[in-house]
N, C-alpha and C positions, 0 to 999 in steps of 0.2 A: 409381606416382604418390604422392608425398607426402598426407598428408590435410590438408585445409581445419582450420587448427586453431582453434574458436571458445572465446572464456571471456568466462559470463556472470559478471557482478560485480553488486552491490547489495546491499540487507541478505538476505543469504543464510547461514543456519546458525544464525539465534538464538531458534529457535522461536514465531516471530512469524507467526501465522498469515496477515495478510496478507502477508505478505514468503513464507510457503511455498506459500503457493497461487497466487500469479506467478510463483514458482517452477516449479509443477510444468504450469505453462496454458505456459510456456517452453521447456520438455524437453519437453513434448507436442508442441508445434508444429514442434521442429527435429531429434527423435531418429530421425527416418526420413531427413532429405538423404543423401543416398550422398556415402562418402568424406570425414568429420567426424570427430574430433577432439575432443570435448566437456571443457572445464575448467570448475570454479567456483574462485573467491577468495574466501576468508573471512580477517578479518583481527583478527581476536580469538584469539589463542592459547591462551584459558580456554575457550572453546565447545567442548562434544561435539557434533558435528556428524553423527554417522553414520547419522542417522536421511535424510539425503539419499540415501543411495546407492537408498532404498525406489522413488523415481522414476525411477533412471538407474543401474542397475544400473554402466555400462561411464563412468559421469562419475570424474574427474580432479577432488583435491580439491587445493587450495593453499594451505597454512596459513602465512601473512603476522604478524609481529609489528607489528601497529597499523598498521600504513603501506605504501605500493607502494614496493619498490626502484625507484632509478633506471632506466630504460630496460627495464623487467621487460616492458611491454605487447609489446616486441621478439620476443617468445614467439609470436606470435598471429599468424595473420592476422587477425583480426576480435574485439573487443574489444565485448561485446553486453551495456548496459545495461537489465536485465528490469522496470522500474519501480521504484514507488516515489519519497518525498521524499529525494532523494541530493543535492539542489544546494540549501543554505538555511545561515543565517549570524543565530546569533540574538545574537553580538557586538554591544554600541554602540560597538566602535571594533576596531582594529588595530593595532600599532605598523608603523613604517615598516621596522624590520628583517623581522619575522613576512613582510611584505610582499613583499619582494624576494626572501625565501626560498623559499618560497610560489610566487612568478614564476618563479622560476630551478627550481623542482621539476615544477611545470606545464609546463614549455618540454622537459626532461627526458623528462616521462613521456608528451606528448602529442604536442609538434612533432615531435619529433626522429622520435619512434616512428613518426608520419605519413610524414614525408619516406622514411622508408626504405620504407614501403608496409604498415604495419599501418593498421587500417580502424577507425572509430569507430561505433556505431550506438545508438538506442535506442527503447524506446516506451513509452508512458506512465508517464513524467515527468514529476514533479512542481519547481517549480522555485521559494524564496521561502522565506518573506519575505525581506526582507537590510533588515540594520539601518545597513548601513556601505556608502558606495558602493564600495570598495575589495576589498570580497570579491567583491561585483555584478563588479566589471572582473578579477579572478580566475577567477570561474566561464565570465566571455565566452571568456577566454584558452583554457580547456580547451573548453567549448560549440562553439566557432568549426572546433575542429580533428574534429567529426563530417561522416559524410557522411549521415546521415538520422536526424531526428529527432524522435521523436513525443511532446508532451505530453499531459496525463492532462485538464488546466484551461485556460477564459481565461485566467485571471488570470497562469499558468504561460508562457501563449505571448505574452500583451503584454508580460511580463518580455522575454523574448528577440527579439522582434521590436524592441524599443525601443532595444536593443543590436544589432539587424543582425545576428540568429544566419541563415546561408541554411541552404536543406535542411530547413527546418521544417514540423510539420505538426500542427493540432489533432485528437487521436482521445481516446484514453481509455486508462483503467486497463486492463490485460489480462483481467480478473475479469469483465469487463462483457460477454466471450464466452466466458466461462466453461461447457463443453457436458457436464459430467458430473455435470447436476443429478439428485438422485432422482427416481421415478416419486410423481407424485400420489398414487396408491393407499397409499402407504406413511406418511400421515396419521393418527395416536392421535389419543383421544379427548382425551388431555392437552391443555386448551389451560393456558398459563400467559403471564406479560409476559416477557422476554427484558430485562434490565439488562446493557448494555455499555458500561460505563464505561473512561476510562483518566485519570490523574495525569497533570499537566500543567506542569512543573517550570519552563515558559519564561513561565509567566503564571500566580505563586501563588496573584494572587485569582482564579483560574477553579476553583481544587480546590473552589471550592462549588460546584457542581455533584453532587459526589460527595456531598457533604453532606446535599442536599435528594435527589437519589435514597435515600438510604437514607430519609430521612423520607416519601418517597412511596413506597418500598417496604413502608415500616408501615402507611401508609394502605390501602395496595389489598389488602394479607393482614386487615389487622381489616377488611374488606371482602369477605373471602372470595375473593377472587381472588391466586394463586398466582404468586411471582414465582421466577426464576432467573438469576440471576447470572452473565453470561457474559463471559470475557476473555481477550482473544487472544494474552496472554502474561502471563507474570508480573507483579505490578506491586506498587507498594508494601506491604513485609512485615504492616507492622502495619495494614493496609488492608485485606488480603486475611483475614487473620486476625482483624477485627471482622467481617466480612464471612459466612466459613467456620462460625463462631458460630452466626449468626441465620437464615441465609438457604442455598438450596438454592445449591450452584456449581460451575461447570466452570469450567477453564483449558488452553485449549489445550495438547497436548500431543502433539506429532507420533510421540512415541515407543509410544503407548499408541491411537493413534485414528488414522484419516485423514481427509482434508479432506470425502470424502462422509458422513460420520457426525459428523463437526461440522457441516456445512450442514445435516444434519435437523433438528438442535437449531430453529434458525431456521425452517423447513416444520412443524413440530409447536408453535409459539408462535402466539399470539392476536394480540399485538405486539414491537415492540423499542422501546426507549429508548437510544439510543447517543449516544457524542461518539468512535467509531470509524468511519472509513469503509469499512473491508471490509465491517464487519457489516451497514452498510448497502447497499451491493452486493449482497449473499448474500440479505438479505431483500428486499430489491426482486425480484430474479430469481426467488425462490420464491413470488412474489405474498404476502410476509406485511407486512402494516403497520407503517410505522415512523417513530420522531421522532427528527429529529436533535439534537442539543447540542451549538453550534456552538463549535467548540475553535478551529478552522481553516478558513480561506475553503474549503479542499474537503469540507467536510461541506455545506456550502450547495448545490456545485456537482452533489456526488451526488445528494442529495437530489432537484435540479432534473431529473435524467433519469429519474424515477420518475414524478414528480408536476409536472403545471402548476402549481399553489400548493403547496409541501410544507411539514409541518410544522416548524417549527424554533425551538426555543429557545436564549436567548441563556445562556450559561454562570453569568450572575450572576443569572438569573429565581428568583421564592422558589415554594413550593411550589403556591401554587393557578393558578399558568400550567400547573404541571404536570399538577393535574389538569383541567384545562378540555382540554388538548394530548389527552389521554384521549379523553373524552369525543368530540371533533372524529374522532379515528379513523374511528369509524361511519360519514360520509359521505366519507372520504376515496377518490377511484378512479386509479388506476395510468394511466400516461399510455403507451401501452403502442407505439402509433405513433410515438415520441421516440423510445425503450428501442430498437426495431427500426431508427430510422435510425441510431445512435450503434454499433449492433452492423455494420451494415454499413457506417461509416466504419471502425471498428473492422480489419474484414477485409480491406478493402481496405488500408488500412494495413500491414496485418500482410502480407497477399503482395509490396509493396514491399518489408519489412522479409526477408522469407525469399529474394528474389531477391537482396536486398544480401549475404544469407549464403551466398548457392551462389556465388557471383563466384569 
């Protein structure tokens, strides 16, 4: 018998820690179906990728120059979007050529491939903003051609409900049943703040944010309290390097750690300060306290499955939000009956999605 041949696609291979830990919560869930097939696509041809094979030994890598050939999905029986924000357009406009280009590529790589009998699926999915409604009637044209499909947010699924996506379903990021957390016991005395920042190139004046953490990074060490710099991938040179300077720091690195030895960072901190949303998953799951900086409506949204009122700053706040946000910590409590109903939309979800894959 032929094997079922699946390829997950998304940001896969660029060392982005939340992109490898939906990664590997994805390989976990489907590397047991009998009689599979497993691809990824990565479409950067400068990426070293080989730190994937760590998860899936027997995975099929596809190295793509920037783009899906035409009718390339024709490979697959099942074509399995693993999360993340893959559908968003931060364009104020199109031209009409780009457009029909764009249509007539999508009709290519989605319809065609459908009609012949390859399968579309996904799960938390992120979907947004769109600046242009012409991208918005692009991404329906490729959305429309799934047969299951699960967002990460509201905000993600009013999107597609308001364009008539069927087969839709609100669950969550993958992360969020995420089951190979550390054991409690495994707790130092170290506590220190967690700093997770990221540069935000689609809204210049939010880079203050970056600005005032480091100014409240100086605050709470001439205060005796110990911060650490954490980042889930590379990010701006000359950033990292005023950074590397002053302050204690990791950057994830999948080739040198794994994803349980980077979540401890997060289980051995006092708090986090983030404008990342893994990191806020990661510390919520490990019951460690944390404040978001709201970059993008899904730090809001994360936040909200942790906490009935959760902390959150606005990315242009100056420093004494920041420290009162502190302070507030202390009586913060984990909403932890939420957290359990969202893990079990979650799984439910997710055996939908694996019965879509054994078909």
């Amino acid at each position: 018998m032929k094997p079922n041949k699946i390829l997950l696609t998304g940001y896969i291979g660029y060392k982005n820690f939340g992109d490898d830990l939906l990664f590997e919560i994805a390989i976990e869930r489907i590397k047991d179906l009998p009689n599979i097939e497993v691809s990824a696509v990565v479409t950067d041809p400068s990426i070293n990728f080989d730190y994937l094979y760590k998860y899936y030994p027997n995975l099929k890598i596809i190295r793509l120059n920037r783009s899906i050939p035409k009718l390339f999905y024709l490979k697959f029986n099942k074509v399995y979007y693993i999360g993340g924000g893959v559908f968003f357009d931060y364009n104020q406009k199109i031209s009409s050529l780009k457009f029909l280009k764009k249509y007539l590529s999508n009709f290519l790589n989605f319809k065609i491939p459908k009609l012949l009998g390859t399968e579309f699926g996904g799960i938390g999915i992120g979907v947004g903003p769109y600046f242009h409604k012409q991208t918005l009637a692009l991404h329906r044209q490729v959305l429309s051609s799934f047969e299951i499909l699960g967002v990460r947010d509201k905000k993600s699924y009013d999107f597609l409900k308001g364009i008539k996506i069927k087969n839709l379903y609100l669950s969550n990021d993958l992360s969020v049943g995420y089951e190979k957390l550390p054991d409690n016991d495994i707790i130092t005395s170290l506590k220190e703040v967690i700093i997770c920042p990221r540069s935000y190139s689609h809204k210049p004046e939010f880079e203050k944010h970056i600005i005032t953490l480091l100014d409240f990074a100086k605050f709470l060490e001439e205060n005796n309290i110990k911060t650490h710099w954490v980042f889930l991938q590379e990010d701006d040179e000359n950033l990292m390097n005023k950074i590397k300077q002053n302050f204690r720091t990791t950057i994830w690195n999948p080739d040198l750690m794994s994803i349980l030895s980077f979540v401890k960072l997060f289980q051995n901190a006092e708090a986090v300060f983030s404008s990342r949303m893994h990191s806020l998953f990661i510390a919520g799951l490990v019951n460690t306290s944390f404040v978001a900086i709201e970059l993008h409506p899904k730090l809001k949204y994360a936040s909200e499955l942790f906490y009935e009122n959760p902390i959150i700053l606005n990315p242009l706040d100056d420093l004494d939000k920041y420290k009162v946000a502190y302070t507030k910590l202390k009586n913060i409590v984990f909403n932890k009956s939420k957290l359990k109903k969202e893990e079990e939309c979650l799984e439910v979800l997710n055996s939908k999605i694996l019965g879509w894959l054994k078909k």
